[in-house]
DSSP file (Angstrom, degrees, kcal/mol; ACC not computed):
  #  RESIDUE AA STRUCTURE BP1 BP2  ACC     N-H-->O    O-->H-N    N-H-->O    O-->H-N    TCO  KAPPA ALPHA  PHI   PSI    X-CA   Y-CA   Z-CA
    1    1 A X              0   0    0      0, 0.0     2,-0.3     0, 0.0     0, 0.0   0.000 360.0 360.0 360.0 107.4  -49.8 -135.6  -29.0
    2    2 A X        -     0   0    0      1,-0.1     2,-0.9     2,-0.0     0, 0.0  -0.555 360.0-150.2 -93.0 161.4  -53.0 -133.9  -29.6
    3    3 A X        -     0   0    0     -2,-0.3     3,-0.2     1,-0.2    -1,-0.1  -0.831  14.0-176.3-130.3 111.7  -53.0 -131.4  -32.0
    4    4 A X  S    S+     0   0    0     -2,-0.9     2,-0.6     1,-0.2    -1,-0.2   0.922  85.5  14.5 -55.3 -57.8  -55.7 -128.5  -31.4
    5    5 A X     >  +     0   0    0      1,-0.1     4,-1.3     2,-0.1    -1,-0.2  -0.868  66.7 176.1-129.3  92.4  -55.1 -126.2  -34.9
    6    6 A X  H  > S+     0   0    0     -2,-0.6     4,-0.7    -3,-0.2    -1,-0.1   0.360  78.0  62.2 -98.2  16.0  -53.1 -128.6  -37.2
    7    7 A X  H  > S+     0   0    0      2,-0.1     4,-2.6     3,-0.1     5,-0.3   0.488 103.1  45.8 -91.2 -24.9  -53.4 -125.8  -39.9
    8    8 A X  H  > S+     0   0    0      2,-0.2     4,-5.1     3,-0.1    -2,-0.2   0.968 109.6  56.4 -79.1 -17.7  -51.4 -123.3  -37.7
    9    9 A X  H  X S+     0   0    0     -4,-1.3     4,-4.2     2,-0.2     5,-0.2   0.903 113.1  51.2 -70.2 -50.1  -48.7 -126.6  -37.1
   10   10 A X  H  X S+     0   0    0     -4,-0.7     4,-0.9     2,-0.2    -1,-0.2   0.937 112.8  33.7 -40.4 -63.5  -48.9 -126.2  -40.7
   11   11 A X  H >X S+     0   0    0     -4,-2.6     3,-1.7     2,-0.1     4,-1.2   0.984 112.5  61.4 -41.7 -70.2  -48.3 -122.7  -41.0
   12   12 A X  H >X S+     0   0    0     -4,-5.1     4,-2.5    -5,-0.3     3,-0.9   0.859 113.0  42.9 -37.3 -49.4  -45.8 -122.8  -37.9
   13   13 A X  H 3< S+     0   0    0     -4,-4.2     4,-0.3     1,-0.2    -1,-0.2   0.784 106.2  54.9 -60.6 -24.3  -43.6 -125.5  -40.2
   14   14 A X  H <X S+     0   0    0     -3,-1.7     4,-0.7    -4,-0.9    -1,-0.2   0.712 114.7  45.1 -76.2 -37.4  -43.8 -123.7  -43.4
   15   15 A X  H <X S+     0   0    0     -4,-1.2     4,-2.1    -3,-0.9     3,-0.5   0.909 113.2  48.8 -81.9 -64.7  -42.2 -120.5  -41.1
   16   16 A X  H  < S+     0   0    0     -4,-2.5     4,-0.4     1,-0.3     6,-0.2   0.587 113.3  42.7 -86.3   6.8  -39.6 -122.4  -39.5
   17   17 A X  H  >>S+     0   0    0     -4,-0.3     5,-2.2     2,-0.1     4,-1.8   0.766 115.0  53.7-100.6 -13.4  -38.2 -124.3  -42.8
   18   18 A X  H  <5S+     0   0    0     -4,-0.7    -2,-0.2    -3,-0.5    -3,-0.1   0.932 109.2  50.3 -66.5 -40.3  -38.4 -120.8  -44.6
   19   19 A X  T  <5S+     0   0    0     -4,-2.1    -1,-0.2     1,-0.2    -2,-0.1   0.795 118.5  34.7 -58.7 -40.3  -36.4 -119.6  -41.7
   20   20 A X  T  45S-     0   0    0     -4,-0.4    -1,-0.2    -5,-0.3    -2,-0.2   0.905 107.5-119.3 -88.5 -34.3  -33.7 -122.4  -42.0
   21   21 A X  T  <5 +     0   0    0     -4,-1.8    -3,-0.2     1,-0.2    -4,-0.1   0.308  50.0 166.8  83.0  25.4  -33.7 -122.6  -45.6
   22   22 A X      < -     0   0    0     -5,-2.2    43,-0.2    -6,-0.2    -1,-0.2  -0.109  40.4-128.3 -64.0 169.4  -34.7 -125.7  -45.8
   23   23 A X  S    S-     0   0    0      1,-0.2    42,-4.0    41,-0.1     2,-0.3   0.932  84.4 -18.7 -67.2 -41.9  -36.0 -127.3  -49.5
   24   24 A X  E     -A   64   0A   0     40,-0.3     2,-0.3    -3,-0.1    40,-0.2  -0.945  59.3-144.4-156.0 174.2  -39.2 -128.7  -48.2
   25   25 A X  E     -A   63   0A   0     38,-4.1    38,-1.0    -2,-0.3     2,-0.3  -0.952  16.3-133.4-161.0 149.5  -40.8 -129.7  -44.9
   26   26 A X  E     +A   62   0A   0     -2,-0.3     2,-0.2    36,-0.2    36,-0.2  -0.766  22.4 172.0-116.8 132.1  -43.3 -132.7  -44.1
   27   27 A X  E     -A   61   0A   0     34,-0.9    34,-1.5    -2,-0.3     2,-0.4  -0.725  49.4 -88.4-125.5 160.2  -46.7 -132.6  -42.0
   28   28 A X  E     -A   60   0A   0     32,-0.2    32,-0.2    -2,-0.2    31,-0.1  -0.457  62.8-107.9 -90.5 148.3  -49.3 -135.4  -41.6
   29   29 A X        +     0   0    0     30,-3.9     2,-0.3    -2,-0.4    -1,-0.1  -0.331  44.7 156.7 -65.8 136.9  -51.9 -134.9  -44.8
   30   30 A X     >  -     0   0    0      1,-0.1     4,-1.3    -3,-0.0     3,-0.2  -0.926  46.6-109.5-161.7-179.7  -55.0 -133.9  -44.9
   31   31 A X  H  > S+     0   0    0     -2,-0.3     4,-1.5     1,-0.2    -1,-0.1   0.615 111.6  46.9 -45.1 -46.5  -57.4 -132.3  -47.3
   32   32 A X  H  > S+     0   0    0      2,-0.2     4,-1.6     1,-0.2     5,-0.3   0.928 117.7  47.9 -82.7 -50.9  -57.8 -128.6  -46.1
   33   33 A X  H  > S+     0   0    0      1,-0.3     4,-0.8     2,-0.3    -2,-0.2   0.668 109.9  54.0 -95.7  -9.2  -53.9 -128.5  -45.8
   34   34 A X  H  X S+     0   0    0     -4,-1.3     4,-3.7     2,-0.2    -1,-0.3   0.884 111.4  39.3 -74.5 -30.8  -53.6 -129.9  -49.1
   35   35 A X  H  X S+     0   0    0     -4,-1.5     4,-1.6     1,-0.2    -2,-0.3   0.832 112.9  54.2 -76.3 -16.2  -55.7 -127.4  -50.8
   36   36 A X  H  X S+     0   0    0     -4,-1.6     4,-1.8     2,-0.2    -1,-0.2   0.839 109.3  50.8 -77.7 -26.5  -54.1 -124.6  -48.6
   37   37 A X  H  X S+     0   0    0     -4,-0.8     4,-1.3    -5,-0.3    -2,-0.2   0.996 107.1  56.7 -39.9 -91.4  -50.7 -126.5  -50.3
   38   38 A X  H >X S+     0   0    0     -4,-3.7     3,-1.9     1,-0.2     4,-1.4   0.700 108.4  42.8  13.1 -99.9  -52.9 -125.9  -53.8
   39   39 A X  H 3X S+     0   0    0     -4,-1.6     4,-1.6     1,-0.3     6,-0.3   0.896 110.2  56.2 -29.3 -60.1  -53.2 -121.7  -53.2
   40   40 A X  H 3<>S+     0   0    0     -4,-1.8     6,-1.5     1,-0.3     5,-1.5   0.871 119.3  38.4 -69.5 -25.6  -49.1 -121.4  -51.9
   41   41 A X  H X<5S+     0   0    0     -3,-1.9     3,-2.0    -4,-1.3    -1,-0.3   0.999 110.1  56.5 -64.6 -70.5  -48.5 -123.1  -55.5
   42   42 A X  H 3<5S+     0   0    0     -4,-1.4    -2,-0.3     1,-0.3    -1,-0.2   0.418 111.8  35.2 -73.9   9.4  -50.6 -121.6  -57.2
   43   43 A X  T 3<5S-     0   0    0     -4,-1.6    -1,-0.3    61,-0.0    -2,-0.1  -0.246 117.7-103.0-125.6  41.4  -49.7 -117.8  -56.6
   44   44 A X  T < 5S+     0   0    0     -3,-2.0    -3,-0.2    -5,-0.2    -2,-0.1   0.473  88.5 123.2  81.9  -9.1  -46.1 -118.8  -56.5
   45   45 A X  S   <S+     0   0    0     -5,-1.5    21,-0.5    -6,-0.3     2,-0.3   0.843  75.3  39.0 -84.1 -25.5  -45.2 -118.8  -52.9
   46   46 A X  S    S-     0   0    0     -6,-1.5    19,-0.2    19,-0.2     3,-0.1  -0.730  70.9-132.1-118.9 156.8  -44.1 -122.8  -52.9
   47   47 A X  S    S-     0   0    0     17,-2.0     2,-0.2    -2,-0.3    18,-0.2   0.967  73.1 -57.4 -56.5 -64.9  -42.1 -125.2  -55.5
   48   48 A X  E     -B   64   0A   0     16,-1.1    16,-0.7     2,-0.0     2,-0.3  -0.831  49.2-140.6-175.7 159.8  -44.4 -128.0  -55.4
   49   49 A X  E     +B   63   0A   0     -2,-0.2     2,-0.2    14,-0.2    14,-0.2  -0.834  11.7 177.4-171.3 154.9  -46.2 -130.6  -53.2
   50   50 A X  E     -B   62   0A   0     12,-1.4    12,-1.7    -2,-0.3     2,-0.6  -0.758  31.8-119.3-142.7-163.9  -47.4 -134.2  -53.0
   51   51 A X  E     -B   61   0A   0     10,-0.2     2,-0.4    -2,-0.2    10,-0.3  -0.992  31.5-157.3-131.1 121.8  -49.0 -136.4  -50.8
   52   52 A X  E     -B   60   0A   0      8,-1.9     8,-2.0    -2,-0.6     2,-0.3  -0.962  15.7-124.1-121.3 120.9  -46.7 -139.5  -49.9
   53   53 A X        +     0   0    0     -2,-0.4     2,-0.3     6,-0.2     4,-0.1  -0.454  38.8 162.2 -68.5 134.3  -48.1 -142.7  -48.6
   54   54 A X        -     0   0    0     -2,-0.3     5,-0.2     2,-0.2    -1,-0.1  -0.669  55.6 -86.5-111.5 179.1  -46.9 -144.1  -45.4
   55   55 A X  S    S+     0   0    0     -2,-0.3     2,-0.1     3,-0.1    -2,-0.1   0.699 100.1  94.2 -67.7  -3.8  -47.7 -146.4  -42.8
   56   56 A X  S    S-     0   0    0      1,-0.1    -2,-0.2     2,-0.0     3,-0.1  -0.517  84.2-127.8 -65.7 169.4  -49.7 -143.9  -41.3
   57   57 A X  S    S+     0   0    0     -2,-0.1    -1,-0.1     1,-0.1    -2,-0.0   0.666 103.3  48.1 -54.8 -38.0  -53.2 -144.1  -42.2
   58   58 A X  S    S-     0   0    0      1,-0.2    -1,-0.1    -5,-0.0    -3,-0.1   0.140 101.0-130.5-100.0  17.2  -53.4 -140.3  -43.3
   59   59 A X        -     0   0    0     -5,-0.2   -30,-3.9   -31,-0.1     2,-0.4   0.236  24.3 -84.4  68.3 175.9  -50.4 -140.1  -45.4
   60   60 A X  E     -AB  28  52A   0     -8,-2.0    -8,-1.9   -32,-0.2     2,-0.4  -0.874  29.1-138.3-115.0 168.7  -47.5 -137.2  -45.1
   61   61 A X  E     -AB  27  51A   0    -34,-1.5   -34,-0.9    -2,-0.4     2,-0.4  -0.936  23.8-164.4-100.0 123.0  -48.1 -133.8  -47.0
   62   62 A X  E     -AB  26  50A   0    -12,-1.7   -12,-1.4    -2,-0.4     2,-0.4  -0.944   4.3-167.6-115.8 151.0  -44.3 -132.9  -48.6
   63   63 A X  E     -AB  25  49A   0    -38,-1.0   -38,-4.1    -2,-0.4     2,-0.4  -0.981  13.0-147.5-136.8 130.2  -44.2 -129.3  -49.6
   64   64 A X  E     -AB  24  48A   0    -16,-0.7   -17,-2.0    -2,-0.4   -16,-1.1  -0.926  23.0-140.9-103.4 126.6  -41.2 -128.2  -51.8
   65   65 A X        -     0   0    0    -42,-4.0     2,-0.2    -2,-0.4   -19,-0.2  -0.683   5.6-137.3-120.1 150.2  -40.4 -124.5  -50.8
   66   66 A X        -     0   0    0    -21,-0.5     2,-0.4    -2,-0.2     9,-0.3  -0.565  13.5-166.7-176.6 112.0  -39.4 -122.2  -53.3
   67   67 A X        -     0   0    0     -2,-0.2     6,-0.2     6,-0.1     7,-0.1  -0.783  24.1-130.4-140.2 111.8  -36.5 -119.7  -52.7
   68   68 A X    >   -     0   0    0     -2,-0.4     3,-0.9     5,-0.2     5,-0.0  -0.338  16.1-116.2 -68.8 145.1  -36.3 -116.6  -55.5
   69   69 A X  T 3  S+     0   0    0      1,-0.2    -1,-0.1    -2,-0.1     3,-0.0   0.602 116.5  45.2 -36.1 -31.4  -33.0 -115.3  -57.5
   70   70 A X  T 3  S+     0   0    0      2,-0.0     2,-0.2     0, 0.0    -1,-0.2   0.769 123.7  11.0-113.8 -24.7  -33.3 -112.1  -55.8
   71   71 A X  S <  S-     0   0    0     -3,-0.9     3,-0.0     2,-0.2    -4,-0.0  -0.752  72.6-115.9-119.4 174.6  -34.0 -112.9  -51.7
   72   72 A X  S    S+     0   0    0     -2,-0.2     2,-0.2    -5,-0.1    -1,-0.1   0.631  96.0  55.9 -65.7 -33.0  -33.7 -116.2  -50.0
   73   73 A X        -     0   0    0     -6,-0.2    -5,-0.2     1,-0.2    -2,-0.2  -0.524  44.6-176.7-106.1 160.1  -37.6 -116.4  -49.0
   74   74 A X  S    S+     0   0    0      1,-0.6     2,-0.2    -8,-0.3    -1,-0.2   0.464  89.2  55.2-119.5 -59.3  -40.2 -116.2  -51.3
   75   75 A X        +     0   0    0     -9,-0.3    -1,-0.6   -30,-0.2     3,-0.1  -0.730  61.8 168.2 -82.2 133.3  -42.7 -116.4  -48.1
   76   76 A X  S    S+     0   0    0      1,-0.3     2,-0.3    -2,-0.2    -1,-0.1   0.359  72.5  17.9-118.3 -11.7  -41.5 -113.4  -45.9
   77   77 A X        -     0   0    0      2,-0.0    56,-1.2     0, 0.0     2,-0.5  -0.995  63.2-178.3-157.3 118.9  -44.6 -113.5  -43.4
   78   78 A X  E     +C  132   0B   0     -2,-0.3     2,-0.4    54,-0.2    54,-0.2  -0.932  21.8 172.4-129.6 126.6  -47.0 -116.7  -43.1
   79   79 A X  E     -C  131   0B   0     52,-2.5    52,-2.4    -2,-0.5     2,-0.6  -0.973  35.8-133.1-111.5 144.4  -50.3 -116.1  -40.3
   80   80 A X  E     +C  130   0B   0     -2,-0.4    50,-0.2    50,-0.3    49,-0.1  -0.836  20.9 173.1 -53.5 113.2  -53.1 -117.5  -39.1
   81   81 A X  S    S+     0   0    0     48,-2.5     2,-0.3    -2,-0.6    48,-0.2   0.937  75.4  55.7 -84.2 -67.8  -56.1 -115.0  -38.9
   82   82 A X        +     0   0    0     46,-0.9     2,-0.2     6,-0.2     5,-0.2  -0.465  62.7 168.4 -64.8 110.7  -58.9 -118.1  -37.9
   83   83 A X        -     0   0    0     -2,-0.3     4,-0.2     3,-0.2   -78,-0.0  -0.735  48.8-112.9 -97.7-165.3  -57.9 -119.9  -35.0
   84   84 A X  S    S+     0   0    0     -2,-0.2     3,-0.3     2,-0.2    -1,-0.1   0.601 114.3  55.5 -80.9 -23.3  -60.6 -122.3  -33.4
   85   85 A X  S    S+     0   0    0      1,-0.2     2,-0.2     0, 0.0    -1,-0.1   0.833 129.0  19.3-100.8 -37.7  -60.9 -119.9  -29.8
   86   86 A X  S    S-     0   0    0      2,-0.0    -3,-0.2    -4,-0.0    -2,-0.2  -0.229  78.9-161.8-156.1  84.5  -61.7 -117.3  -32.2
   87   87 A X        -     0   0    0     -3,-0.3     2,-0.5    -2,-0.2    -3,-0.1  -0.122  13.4-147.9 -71.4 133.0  -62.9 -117.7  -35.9
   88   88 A X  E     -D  128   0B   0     40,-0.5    40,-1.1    -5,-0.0     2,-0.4  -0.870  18.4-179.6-125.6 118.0  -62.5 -114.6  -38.3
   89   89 A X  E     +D  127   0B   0     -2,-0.5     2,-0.3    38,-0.3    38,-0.2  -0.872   3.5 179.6-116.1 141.1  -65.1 -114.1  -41.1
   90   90 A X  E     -D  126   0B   0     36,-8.5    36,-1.0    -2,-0.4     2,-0.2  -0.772  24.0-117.0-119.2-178.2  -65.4 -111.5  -43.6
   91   91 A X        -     0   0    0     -2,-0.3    33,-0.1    34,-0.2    29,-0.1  -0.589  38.4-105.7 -86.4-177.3  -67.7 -110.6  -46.7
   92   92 A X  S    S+     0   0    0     -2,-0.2     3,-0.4     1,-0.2    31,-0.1   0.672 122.7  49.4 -93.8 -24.8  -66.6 -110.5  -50.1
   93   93 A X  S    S+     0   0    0      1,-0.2    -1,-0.2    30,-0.1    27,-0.0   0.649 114.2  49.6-106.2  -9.5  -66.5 -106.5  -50.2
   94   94 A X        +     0   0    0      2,-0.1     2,-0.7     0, 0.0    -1,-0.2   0.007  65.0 133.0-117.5  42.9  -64.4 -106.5  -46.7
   95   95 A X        -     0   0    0     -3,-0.4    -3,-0.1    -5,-0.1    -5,-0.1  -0.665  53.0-136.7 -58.0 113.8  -62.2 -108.4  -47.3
   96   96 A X        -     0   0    0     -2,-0.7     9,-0.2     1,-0.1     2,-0.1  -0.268  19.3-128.4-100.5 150.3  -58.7 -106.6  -46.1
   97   97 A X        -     0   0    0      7,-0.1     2,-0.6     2,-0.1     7,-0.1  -0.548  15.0-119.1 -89.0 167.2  -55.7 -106.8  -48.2
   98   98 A X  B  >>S-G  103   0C   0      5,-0.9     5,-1.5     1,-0.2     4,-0.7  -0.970  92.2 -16.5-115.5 130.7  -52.4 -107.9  -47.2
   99   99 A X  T  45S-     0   0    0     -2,-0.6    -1,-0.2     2,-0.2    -2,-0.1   0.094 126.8 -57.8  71.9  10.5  -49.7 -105.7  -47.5
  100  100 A X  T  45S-     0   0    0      3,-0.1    -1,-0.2     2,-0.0    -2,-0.0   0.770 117.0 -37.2  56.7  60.7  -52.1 -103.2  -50.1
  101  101 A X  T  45S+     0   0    0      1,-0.1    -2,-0.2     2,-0.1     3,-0.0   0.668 120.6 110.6  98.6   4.0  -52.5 -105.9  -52.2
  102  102 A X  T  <5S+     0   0    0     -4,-0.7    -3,-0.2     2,-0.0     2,-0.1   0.916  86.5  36.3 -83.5 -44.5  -48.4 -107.8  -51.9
  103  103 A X  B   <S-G   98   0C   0     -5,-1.5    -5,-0.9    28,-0.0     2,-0.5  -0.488  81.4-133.8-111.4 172.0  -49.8 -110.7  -50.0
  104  104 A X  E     -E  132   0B   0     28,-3.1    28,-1.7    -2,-0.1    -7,-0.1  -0.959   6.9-130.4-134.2 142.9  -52.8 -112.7  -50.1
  105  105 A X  E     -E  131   0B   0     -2,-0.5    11,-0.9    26,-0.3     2,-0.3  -0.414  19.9-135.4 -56.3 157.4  -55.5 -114.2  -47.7
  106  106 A X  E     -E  130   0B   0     24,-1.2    23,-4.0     9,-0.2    24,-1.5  -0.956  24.4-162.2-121.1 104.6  -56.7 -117.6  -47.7
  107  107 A X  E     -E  128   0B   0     -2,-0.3     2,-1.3    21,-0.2     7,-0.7  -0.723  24.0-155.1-101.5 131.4  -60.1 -118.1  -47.5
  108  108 A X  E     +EF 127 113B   0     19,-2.6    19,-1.6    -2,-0.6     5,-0.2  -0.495  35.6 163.3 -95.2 119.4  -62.3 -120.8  -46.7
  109  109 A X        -     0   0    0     -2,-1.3     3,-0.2     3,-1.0    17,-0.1  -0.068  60.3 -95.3-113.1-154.7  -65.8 -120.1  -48.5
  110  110 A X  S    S+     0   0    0     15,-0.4     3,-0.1     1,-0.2    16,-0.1   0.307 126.4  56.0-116.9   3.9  -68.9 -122.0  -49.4
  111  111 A X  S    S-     0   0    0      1,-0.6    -1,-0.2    13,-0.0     2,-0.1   0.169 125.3 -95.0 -96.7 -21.2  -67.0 -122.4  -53.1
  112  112 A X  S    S-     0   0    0     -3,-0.2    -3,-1.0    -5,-0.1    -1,-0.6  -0.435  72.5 -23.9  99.0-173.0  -64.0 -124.0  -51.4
  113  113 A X  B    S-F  108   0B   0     -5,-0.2    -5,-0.2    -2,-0.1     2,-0.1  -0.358  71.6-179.2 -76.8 163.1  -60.7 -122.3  -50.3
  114  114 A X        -     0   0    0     -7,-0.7     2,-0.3    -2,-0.1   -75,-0.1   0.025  33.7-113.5-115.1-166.6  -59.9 -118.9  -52.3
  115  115 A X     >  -     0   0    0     -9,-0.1     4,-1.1    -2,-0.1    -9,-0.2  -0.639  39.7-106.8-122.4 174.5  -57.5 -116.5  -52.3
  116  116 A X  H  > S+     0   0    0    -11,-0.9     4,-5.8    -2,-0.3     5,-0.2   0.896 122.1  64.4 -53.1 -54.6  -58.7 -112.7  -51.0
  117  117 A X  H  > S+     0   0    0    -12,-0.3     4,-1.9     1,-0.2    -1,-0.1   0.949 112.4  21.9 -17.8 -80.9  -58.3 -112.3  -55.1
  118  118 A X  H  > S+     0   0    0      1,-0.2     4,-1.6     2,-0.2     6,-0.2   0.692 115.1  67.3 -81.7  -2.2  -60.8 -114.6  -56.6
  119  119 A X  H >X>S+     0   0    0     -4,-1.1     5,-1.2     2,-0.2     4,-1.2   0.946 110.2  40.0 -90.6 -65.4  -63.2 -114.7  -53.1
  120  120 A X  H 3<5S+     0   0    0     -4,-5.8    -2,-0.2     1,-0.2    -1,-0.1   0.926 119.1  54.0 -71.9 -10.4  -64.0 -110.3  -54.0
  121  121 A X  H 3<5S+     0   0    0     -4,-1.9    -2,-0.2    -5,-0.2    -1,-0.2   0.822 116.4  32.3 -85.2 -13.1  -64.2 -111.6  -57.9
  122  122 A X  H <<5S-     0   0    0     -4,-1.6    -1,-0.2    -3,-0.6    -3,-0.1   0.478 116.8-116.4 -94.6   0.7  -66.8 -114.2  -57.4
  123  123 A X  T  <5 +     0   0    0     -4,-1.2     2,-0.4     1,-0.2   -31,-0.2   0.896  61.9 140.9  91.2   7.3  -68.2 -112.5  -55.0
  124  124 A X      < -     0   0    0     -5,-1.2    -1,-0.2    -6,-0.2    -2,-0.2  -0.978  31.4-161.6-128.4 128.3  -67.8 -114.6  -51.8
  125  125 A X        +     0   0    0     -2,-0.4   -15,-0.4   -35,-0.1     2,-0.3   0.083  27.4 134.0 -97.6-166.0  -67.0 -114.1  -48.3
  126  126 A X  E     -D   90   0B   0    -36,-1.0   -36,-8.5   -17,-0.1     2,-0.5  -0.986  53.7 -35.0 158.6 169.6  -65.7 -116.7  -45.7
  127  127 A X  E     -DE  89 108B   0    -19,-1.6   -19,-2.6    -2,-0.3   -38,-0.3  -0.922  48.9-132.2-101.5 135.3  -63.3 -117.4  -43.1
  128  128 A X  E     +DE  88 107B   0    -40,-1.1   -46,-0.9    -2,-0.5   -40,-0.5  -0.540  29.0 175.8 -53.6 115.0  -59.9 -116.0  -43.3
  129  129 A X  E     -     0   0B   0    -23,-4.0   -48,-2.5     1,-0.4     2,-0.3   0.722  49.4 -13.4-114.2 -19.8  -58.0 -118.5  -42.6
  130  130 A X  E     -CE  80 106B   0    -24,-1.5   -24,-1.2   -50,-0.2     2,-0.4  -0.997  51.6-130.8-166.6 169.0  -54.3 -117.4  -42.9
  131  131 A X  E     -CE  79 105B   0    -52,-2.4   -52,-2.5    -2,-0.3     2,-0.4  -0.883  23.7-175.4-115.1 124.9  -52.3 -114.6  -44.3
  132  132 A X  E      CE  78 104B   0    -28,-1.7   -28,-3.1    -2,-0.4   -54,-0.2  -0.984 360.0 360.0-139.5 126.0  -48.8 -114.9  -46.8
  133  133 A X              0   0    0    -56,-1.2   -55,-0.1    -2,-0.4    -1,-0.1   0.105 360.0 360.0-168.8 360.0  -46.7 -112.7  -48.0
């Protein structure tokens, strides 16, 4: 199976276990989609995640998803801005918000990935690579 945009396969799983409810959902690992893992933690949108060795060579990514007291989702909306056919860059001072400000971008910059947040406070533009809220 080749897999053209394994960060939207990412995204796409992340959608359909919010959609089921499931607790967590497993991907094959890799760096980018751990640090995009990173971001969903750190502004709340996920439980948790780890890296679990397998007999693969690249390990699995587990992400523990996160459902708040007051809805079922935490994540109502996950996108992909960047794909590979057709890659979406901003600057740091157009950067667009998601939802006026509800949701966040993920960007990947010359600083590493960002959120929309700290990418207009440091000052750094990038590609958008995906959208949450």
């Amino acid at each position: 199976m080749s897999m053209s945009d394994p960060l939207a396969d990412m995204l796409t799983r992340i959608r359909n276990a919010v959609m089921v409810n499931l607790e967590s959902v497993e991907m094959p690992y890799s760096k980018i989609k751990a640090e995009v893992a990173r971001i969903l933690k750190q502004e709340g949108y996920i439980g948790d995640y780890q890296k679990l060795e397998t007999d693969t060579p690249q390990g699995v990514l587990r992400i523990a998803l996160k459902s708040s007291k007051y809805s079922d989702k935490v994540i109502s909306g996950i996108k992909r801005v960047s794909k590979p056919g057709r890659r979406i860059y901003s600057r740091h001072n157009e950067i667009p918000k998601v939802l006026s400000g509800l949701g966040i971008s993920i960007l990947s910059t010359s600083s590493g990935l960002l959120t929309d947040h700290e990418a207009r406070m440091k000052a750094v533009g990038g590609e958008i690579i995906c959208e949450v809220w």
